[in-house]
MISETOR-323951 format. One record per atom (N, C-alpha, C, O, CB): atom name; residue in three letters; x, y, z; residue number from 1. Coordinates in Angstrom, 2 decimals, padded with zeros to 5 digits. Glycine has a CB too. Example, Ala and Ser with C-alpha at 12.3 -4.5 7.8 and 13.67 -1.06 7.14 Angstrom:
MISETOR-323951
<"N" "ALA" <013.19 -005.69 007.80> 1>
<"CA" "ALA" <012.30 -004.50 007.80> 1>
<"C" "ALA" <013.20 -003.30 007.80> 1>
<"O" "ALA" <014.24 -003.32 008.46> 1>
<"CB" "ALA" <011.31 -004.47 009.05> 1>
<"N" "SER" <012.85 -002.25 007.08> 2>
<"CA" "SER" <013.67 -001.06 007.14> 2>
<"C" "SER" <012.90 000.03 007.87> 2>
<"O" "SER" <013.41 001.14 008.04> 2>
<"CB" "SER" <014.08 -000.60 005.72> 2>
***
This chain:
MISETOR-323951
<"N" "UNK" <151.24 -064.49 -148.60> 1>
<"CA" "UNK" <152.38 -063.83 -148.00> 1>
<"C" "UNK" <153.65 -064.48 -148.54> 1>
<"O" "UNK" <153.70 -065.71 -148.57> 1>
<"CB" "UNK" <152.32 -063.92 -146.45> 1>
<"N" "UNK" <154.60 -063.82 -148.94> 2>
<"CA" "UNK" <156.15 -064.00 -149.10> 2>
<"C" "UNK" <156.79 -064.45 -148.08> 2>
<"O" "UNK" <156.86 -063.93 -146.96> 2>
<"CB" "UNK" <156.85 -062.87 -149.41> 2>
<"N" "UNK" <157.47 -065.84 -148.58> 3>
<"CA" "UNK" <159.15 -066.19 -147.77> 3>
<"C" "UNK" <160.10 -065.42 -147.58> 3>
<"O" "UNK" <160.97 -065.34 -146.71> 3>
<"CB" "UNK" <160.00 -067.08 -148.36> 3>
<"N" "UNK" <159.74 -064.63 -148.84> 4>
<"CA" "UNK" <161.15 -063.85 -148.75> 4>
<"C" "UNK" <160.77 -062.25 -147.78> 4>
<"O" "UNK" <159.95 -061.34 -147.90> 4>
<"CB" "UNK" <161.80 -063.45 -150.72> 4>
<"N" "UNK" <162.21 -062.68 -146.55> 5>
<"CA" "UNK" <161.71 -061.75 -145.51> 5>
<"C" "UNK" <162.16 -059.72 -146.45> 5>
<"O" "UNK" <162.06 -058.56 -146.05> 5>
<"CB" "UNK" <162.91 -062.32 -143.58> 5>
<"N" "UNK" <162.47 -060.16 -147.31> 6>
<"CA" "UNK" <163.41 -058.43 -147.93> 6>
<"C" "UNK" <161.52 -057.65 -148.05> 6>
<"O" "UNK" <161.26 -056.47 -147.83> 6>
<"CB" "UNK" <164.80 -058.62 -150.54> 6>
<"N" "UNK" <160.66 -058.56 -148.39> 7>
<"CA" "UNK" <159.34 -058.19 -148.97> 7>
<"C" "UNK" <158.51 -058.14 -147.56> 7>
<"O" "UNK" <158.84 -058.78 -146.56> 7>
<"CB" "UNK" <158.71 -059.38 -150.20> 7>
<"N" "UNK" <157.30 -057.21 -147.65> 8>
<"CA" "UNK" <156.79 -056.53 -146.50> 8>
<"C" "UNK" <155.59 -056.26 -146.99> 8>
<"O" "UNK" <155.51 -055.37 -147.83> 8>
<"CB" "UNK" <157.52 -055.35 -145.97> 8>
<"N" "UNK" <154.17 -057.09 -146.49> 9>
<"CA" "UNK" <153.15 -056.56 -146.37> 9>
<"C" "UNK" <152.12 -055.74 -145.67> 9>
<"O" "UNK" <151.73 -056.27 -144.63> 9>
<"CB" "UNK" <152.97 -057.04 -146.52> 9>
<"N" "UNK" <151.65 -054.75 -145.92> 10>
<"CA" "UNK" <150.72 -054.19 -145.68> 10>
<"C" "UNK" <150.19 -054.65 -144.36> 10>
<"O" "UNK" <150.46 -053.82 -143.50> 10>
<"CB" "UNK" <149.99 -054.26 -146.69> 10>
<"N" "UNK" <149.78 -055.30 -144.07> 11>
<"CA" "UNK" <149.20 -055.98 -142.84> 11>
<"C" "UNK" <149.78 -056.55 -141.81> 11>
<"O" "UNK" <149.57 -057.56 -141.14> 11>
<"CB" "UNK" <148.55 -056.81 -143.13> 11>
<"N" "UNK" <150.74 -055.48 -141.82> 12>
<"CA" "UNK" <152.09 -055.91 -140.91> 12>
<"C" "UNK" <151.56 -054.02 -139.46> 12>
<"O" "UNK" <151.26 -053.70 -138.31> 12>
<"CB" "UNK" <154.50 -055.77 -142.53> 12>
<"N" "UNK" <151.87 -053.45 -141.00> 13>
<"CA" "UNK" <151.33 -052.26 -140.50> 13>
<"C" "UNK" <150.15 -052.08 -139.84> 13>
<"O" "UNK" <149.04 -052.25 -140.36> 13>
<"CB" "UNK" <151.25 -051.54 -141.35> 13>
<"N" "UNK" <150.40 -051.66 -138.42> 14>
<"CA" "UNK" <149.19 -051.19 -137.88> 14>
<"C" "UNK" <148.92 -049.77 -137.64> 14>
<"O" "UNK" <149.79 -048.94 -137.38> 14>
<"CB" "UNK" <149.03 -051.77 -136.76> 14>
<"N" "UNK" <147.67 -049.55 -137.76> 15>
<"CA" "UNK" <147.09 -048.09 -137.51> 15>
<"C" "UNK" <146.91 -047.80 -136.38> 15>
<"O" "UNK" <146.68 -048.59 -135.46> 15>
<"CB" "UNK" <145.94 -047.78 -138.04> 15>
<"N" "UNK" <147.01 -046.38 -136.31> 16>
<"CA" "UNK" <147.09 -046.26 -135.00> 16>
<"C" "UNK" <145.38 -046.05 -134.42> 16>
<"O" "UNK" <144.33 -046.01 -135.06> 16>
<"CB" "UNK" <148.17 -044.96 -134.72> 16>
<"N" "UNK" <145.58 -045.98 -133.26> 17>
<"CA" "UNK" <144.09 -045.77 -132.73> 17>
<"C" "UNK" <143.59 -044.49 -132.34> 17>
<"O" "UNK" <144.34 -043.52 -132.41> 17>
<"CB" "UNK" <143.85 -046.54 -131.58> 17>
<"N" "UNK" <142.36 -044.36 -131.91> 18>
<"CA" "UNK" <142.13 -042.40 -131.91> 18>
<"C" "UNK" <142.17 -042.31 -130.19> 18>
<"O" "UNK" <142.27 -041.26 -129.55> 18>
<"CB" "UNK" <140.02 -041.56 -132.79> 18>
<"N" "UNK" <142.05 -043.83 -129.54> 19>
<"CA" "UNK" <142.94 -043.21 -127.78> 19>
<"C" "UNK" <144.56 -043.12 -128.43> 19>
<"O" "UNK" <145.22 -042.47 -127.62> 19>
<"CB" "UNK" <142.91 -044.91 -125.88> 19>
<"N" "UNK" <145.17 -043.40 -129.24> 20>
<"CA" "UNK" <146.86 -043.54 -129.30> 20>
<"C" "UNK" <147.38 -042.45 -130.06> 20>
<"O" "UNK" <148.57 -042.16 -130.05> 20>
<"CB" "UNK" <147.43 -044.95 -130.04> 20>
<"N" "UNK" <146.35 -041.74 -130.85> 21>
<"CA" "UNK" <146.36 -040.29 -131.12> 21>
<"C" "UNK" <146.07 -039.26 -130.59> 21>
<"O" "UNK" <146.54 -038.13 -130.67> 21>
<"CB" "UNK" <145.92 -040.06 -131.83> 21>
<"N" "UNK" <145.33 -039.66 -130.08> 22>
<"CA" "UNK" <144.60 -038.38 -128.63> 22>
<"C" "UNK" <146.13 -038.63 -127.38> 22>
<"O" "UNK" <146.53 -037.61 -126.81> 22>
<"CB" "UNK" <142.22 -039.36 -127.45> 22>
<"N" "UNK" <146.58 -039.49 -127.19> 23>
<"CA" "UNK" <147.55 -039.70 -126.22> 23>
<"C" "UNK" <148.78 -038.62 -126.86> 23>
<"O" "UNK" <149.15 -037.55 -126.37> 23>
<"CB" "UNK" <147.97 -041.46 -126.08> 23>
<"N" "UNK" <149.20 -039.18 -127.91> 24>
<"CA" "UNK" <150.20 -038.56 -128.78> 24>
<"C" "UNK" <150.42 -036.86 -128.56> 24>
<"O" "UNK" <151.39 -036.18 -128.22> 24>
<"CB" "UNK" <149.70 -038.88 -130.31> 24>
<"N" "UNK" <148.84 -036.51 -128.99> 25>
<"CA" "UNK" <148.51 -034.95 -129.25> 25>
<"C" "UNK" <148.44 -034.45 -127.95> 25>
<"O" "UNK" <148.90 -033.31 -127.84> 25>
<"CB" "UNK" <147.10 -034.59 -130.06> 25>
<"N" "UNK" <147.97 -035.01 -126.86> 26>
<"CA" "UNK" <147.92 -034.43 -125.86> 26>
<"C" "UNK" <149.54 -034.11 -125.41> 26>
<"O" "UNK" <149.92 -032.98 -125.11> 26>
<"CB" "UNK" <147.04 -035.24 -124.97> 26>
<"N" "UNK" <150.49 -035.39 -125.43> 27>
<"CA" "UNK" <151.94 -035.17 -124.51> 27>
<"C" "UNK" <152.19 -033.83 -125.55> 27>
<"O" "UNK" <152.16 -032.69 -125.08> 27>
<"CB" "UNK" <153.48 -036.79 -124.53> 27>
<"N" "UNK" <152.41 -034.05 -126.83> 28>
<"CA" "UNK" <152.97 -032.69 -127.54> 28>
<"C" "UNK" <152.38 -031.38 -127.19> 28>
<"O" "UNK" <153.03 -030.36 -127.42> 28>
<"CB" "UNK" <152.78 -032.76 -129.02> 28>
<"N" "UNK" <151.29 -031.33 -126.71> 29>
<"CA" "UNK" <150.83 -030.35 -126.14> 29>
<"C" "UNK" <150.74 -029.58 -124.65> 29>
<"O" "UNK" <150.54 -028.48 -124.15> 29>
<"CB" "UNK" <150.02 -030.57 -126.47> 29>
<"N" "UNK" <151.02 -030.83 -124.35> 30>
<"CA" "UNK" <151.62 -030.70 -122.87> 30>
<"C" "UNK" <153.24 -030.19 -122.72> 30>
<"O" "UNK" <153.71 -029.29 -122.03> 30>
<"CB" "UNK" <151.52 -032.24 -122.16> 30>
<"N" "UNK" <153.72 -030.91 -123.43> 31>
<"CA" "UNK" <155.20 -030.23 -123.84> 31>
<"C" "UNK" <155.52 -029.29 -124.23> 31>
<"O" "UNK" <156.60 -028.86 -123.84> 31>
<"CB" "UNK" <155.80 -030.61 -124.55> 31>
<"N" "UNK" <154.53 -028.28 -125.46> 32>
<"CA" "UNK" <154.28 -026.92 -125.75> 32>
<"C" "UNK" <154.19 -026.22 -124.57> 32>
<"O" "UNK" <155.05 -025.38 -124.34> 32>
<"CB" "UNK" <153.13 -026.70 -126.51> 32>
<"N" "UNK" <153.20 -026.44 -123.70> 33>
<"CA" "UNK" <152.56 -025.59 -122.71> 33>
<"C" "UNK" <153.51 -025.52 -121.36> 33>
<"O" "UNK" <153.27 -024.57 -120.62> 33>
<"CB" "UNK" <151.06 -026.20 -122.39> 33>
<"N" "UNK" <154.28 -026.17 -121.06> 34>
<"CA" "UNK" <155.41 -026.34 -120.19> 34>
<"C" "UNK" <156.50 -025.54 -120.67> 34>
<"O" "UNK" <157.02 -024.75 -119.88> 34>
<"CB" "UNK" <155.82 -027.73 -120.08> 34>
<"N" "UNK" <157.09 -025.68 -122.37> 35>
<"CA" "UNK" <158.39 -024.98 -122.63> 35>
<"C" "UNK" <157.64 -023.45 -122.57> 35>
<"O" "UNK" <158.11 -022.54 -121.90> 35>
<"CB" "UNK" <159.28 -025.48 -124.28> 35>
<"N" "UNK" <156.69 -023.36 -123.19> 36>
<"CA" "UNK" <156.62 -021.89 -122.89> 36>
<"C" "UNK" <156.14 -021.18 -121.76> 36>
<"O" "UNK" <156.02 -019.95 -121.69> 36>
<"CB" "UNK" <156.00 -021.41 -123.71> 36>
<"N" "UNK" <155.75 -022.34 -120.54> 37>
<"CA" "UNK" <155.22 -021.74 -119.11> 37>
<"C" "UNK" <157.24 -021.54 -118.62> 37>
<"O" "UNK" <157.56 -020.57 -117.93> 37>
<"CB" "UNK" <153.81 -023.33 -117.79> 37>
<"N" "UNK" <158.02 -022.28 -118.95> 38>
<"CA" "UNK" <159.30 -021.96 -118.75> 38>
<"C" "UNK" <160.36 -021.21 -119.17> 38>
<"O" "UNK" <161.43 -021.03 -118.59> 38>
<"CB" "UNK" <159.61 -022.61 -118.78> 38>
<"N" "UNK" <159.96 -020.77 -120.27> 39>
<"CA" "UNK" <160.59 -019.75 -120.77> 39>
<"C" "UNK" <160.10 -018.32 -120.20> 39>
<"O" "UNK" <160.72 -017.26 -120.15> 39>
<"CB" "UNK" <160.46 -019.87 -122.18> 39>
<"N" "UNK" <158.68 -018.64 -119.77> 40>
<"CA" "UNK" <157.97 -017.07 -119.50> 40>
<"C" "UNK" <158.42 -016.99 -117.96> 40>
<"O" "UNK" <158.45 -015.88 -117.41> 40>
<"CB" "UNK" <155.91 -016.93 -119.72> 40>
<"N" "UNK" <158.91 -018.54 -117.04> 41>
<"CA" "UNK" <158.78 -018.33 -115.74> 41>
<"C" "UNK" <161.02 -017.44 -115.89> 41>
<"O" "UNK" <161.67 -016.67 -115.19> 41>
<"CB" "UNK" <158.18 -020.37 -114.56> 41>
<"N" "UNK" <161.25 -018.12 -117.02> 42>
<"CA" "UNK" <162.85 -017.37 -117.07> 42>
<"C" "UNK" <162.83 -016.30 -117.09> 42>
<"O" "UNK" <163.61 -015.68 -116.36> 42>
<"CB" "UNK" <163.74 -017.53 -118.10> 42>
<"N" "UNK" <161.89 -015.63 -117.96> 43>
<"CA" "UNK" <162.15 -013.97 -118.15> 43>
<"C" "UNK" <161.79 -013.12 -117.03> 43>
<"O" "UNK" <162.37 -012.05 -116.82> 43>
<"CB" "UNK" <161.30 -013.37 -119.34> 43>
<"N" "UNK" <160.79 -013.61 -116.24> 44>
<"CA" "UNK" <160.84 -012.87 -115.15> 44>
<"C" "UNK" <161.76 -013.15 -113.81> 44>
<"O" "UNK" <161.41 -012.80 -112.68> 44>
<"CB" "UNK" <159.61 -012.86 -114.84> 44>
<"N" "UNK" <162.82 -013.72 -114.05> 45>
<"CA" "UNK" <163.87 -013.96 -113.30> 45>
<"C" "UNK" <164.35 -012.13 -113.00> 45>
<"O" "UNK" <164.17 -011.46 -111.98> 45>
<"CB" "UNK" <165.04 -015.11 -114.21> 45>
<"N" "UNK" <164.68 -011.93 -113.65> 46>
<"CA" "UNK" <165.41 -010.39 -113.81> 46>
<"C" "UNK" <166.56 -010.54 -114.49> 46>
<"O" "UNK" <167.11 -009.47 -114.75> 46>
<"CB" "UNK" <165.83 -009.62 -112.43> 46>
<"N" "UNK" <167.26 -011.77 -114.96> 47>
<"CA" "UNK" <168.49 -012.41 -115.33> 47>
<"C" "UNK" <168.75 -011.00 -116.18> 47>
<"O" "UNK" <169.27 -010.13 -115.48> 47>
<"CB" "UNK" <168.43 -014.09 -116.18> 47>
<"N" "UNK" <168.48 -010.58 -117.61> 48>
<"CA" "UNK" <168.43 -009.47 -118.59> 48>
<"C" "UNK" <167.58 -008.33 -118.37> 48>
<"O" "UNK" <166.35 -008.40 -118.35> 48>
<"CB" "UNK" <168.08 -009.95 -119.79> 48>
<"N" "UNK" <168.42 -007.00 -118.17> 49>
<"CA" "UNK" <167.82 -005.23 -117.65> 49>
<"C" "UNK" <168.01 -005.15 -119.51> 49>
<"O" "UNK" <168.89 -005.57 -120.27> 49>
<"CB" "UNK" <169.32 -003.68 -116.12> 49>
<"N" "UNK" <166.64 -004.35 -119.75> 50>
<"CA" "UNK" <167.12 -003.23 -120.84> 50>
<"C" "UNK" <168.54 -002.32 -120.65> 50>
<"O" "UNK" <169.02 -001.86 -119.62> 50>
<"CB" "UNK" <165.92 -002.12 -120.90> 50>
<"N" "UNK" <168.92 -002.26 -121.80> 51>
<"CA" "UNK" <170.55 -001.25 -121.57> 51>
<"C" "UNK" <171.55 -002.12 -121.10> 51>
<"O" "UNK" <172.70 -001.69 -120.98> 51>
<"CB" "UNK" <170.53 000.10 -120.28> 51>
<"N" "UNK" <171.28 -003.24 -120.84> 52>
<"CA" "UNK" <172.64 -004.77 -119.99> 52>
<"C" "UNK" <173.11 -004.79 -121.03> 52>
<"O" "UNK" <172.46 -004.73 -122.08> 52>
<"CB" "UNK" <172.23 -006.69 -119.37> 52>
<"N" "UNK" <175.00 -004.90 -120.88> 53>
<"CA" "UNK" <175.75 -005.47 -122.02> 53>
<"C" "UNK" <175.19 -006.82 -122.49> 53>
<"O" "UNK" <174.91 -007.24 -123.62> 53>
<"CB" "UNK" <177.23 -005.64 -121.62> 53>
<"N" "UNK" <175.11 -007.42 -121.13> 54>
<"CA" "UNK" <174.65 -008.91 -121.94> 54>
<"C" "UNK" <173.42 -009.09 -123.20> 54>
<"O" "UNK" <173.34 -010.02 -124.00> 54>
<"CB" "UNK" <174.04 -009.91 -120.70> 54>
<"N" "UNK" <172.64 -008.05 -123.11> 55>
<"CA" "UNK" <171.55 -008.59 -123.65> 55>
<"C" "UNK" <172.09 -007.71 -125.17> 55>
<"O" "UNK" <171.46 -008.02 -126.18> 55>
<"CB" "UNK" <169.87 -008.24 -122.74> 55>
<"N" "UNK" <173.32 -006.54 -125.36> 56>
<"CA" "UNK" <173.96 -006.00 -126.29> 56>
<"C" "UNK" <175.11 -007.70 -126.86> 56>
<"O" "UNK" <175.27 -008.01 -128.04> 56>
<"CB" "UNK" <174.79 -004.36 -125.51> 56>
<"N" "UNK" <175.60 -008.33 -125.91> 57>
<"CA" "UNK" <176.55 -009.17 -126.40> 57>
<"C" "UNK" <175.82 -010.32 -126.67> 57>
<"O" "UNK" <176.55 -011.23 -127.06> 57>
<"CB" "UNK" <177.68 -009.39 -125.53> 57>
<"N" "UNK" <174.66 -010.60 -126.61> 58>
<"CA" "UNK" <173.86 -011.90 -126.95> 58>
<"C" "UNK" <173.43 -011.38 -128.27> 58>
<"O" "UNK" <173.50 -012.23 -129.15> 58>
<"CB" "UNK" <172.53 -012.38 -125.85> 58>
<"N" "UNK" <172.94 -010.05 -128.71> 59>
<"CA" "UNK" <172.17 -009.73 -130.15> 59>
<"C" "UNK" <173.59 -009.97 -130.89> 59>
<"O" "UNK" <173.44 -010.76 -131.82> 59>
<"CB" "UNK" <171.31 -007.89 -130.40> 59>
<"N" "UNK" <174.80 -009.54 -130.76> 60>
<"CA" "UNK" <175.90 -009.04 -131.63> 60>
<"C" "UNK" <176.37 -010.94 -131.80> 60>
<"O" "UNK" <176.84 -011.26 -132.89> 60>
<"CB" "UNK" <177.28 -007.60 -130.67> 60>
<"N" "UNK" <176.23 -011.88 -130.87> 61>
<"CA" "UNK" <176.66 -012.82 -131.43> 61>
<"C" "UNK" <175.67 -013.92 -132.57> 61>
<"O" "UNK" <175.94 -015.01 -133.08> 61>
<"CB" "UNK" <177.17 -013.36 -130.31> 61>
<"N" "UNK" <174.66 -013.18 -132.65> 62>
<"CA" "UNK" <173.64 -014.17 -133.28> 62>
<"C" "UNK" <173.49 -013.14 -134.61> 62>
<"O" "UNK" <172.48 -013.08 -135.31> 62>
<"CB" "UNK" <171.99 -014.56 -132.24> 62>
<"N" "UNK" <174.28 -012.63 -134.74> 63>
<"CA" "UNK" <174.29 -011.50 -135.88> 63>
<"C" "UNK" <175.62 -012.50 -137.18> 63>
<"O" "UNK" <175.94 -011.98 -138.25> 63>
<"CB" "UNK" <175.10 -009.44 -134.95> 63>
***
C-alpha cells in the first residue's frame, strides 16, 4: 500500500452485499409503487373535467 494518500486501492472498495441490494431494490420499488398509487389516488380527485379550461391551459403551456 502507498503513503501517498492522492493514490487509492482497490481494497478500500467494498462490495456491496445481496441483503444491501435486495434492500436497495426493494425501497426503489417501493417508491415506484407509492408515486404511482399517488398520482392514480390524484386523478380521481375530480380536480380536471374533460372540456375544463384548465386542462386546455395546462396542454397550451407545455407546448
Amino acid at each position: 500500500m502507498s503513503t501517498n494518500p492522492s493514490v487509492t486501492t482497490h481494497s478500500r472498495i467494498k462490495e456491496k452485499t445481496g441483503a444491501q441490494t435486495l434492500a436497495t431494490d426493494t425501497v426503489v420499488y417501493l417508491v415506484l409503487i407509492l408515486l404511482t398509487w399517488g398520482t392514480w389516488q390524484f386523478s380521481q380527485q375530480d380536480y380536471f373535467e374533460a372540456g375544463d379550461d384548465v386542462g386546455y391551459l395546462l396542454n397550451s403551456t407545455q407546448n
